[in-house]
C-alpha positions as CSV (number, residue, x, y, z in Angstrom):
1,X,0.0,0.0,0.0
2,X,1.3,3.3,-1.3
3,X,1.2,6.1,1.7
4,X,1.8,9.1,-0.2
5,X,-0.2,11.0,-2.0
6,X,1.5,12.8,-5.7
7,X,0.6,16.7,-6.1
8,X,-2.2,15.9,-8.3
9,X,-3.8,14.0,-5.8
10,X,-3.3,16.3,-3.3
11,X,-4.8,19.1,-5.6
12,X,-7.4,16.9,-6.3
13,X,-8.1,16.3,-3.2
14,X,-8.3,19.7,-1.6
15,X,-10.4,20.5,-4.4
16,X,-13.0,17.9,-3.0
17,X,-13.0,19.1,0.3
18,X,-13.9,22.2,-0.8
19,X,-16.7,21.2,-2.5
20,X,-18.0,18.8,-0.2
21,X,-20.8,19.5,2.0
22,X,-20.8,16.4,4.0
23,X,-18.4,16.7,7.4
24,X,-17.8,13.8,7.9
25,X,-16.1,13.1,4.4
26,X,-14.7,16.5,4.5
27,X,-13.2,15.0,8.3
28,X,-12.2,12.2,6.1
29,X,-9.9,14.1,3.4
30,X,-8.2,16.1,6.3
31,X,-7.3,13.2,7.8
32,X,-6.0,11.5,4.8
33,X,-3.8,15.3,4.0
34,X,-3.0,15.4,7.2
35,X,-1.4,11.5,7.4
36,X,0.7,12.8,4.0
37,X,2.1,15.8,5.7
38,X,3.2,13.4,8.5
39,X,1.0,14.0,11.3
40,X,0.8,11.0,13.6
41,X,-2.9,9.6,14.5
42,X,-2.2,10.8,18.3
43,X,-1.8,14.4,16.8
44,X,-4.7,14.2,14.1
45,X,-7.3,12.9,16.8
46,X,-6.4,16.2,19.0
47,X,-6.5,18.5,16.2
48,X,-9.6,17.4,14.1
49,X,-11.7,16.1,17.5
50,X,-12.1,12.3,16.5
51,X,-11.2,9.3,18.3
52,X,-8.2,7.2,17.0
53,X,-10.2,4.5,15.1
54,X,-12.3,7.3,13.1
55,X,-8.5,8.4,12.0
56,X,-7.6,4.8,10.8
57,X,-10.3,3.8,8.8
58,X,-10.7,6.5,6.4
59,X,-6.6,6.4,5.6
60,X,-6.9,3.0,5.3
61,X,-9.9,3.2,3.1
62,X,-8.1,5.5,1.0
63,X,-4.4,4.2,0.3
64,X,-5.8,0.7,-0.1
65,X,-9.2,1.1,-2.0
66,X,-9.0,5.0,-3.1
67,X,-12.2,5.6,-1.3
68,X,-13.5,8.6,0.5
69,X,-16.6,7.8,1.5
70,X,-17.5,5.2,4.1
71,X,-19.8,2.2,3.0
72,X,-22.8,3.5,4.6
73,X,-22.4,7.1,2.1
74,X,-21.9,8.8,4.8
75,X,-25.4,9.6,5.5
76,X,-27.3,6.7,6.8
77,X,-27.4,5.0,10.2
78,X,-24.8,1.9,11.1
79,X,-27.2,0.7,13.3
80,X,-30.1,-1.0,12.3
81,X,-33.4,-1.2,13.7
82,X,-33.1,-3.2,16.5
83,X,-29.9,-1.1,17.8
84,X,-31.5,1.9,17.0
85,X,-34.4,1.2,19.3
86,X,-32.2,-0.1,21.6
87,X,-30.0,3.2,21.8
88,X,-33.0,5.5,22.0
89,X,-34.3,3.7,25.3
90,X,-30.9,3.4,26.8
91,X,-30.7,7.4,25.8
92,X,-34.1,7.9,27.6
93,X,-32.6,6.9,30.8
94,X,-29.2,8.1,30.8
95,X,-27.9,11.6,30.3
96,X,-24.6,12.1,28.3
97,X,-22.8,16.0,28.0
98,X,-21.1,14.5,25.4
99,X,-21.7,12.9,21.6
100,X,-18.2,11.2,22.3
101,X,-19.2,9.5,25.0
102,X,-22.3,8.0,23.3
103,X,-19.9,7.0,20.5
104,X,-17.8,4.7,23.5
105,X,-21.3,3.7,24.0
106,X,-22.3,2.3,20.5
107,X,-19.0,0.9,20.0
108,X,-18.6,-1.3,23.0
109,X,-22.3,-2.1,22.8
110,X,-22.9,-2.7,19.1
111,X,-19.4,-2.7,17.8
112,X,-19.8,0.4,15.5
113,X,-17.8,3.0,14.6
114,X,-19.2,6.4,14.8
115,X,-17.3,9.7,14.3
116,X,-18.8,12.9,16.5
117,X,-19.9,14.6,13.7
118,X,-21.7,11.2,12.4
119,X,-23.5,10.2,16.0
120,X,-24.3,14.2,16.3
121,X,-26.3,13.4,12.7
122,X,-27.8,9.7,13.9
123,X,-29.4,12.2,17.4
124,X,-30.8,14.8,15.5
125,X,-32.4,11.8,12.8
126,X,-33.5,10.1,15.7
127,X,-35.1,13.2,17.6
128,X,-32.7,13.3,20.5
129,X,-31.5,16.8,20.8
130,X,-28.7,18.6,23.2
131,X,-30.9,20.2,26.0
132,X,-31.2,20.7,29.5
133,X,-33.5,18.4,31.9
134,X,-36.5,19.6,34.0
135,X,-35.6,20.5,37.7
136,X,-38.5,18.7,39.5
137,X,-39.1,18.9,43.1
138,X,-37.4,16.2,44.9
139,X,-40.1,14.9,46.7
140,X,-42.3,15.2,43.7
141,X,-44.6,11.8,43.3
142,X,-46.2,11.5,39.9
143,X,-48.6,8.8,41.0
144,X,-50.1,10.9,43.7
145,X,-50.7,14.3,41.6
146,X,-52.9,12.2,39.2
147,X,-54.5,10.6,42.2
148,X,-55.4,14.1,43.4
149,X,-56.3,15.7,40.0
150,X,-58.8,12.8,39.7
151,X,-60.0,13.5,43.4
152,X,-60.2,17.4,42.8
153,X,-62.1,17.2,39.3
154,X,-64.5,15.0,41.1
155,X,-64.4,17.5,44.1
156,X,-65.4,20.1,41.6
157,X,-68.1,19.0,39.5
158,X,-69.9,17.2,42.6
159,X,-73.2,19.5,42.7
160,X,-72.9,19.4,46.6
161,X,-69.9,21.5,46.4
162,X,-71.4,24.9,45.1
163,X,-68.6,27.3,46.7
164,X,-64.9,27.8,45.5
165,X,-62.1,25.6,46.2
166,X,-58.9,27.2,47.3
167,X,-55.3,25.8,47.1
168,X,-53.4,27.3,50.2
169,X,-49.6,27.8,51.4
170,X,-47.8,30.2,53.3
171,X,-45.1,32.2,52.0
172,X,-42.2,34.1,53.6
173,X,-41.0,37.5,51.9
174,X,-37.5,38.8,53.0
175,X,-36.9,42.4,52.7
176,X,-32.7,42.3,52.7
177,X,-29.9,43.3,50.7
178,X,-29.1,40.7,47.7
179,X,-26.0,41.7,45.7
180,X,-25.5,40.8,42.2
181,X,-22.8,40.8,39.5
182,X,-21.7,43.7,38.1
183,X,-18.8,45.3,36.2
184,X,-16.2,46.8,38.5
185,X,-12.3,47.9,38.0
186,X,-10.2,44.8,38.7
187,X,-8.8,44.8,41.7
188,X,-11.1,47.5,43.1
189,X,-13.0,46.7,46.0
190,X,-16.5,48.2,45.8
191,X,-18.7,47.8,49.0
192,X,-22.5,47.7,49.2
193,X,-24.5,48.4,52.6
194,X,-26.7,45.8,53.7
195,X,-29.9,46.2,55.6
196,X,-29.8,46.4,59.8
197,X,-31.9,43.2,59.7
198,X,-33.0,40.7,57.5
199,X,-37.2,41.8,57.8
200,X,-39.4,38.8,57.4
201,X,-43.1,38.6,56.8
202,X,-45.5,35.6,56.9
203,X,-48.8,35.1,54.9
204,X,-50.8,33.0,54.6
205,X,-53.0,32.8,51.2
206,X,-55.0,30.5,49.3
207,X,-56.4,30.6,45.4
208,X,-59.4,29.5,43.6
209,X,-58.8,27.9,39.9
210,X,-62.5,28.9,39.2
211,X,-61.7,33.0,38.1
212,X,-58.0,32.7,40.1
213,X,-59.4,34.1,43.4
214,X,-57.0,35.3,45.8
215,X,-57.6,35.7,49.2
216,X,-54.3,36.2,51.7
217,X,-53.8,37.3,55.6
218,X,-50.5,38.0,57.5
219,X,-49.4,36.6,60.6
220,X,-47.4,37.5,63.1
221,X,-43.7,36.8,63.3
């Protein structure tokens, strides 16, 4: 196998890249440059962000069969259906920051190959997206909120029960100084003067979902 590439190959293949719209093929001809100029695979996987077996196959690939584009086209999913469903549940119950880490996943798992740029492709086809969870309260119970929605839509539409029904809490304004960020000289010192005492007040109030009544009263301290 001939590892060098002659100038018209080289042209020709900068040409391509330019051209291309694909990433991960255009991942594929930088590696395959980047192996001529001498680069070892420990340097290319710092510098174009893929792990060392994405940098292998497409310089193998190349200076064996002359090929560019991986078997799959670049475009469709390794995984077939049964890993794909398989993924997507495994995805629904744990959280990765990162595509890389999914891609250790797949290939220990399924024993496929998958670049960043290629599992980022497979997430977004598969409607898994890069977001943040929902903070729930960590007492919340899911079972018992639907136990009391069906209670209080029976409470409500009982006839026996012609006056309002109120949901009621307390709550506990501060009046205090909060400081926040802002821009100050480095290495300046700026003081802020905080309240005597941190003032507390205590209510207790209750609404109505019929019209959002509101009806409150304070309590002593």
């Amino acid at each position: 196998m001939n590892n060098h590439l002659t100038p018209s190959e080289r042209d020709e293949l900068i040409k391509s890249h330019r051209k291309e719209r694909d990433g991960c093929i255009r991942d594929r001809i930088k590696a395959v440059l980047a192996f001529d100029e001498g680069y070892s695979y420990s340097e290319m996987s710092r510098i174009l962000l893929l792990d060392d077996e994405t940098i292998r196959r497409p310089i193998d690939d190349y200076f064996s069969e002359a090929k560019l584009k991986p078997e799959n086209g670049g475009s469709k999913s390794d995984l077939n259906e049964s890993e794909t469903a398989k993924l997507v549940k495994h995805l629904e119950g744990m959280t990765y920051p990162y595509v890389k880490d999914i891609c250790t996943y797949v290939k220990l798992n399924f024993g496929k190959l998958y670049s960043v740029s290629g599992m980022t492709k497979w997430l977004h086809r598969n409607n898994v997206c890069h977001k943040k969870p929902d903070a729930v309260p960590a007492k919340a119970n899911a079972q018992a909120q639907k136990a009391f929605a069906k209670d209080y839509e029976h409470l409500s539409k009982d006839p026996k029960n012609k006056g309002l029904i109120y949901f009621s809490d307390s709550f506990h304004p501060q009046y205090q100084t909060r400081l926040a960020y802002g821009w100050i000289s480095r290495g300046t010192r700026k003081n802020i003067a905080t309240t005597a005492r941190q003032t507390r007040l205590n209510f207790i109030g209750a609404v109505s979902l019929d019209g959002h009544t509101i009806i409150h009263t304070e309590v002593g301290g």
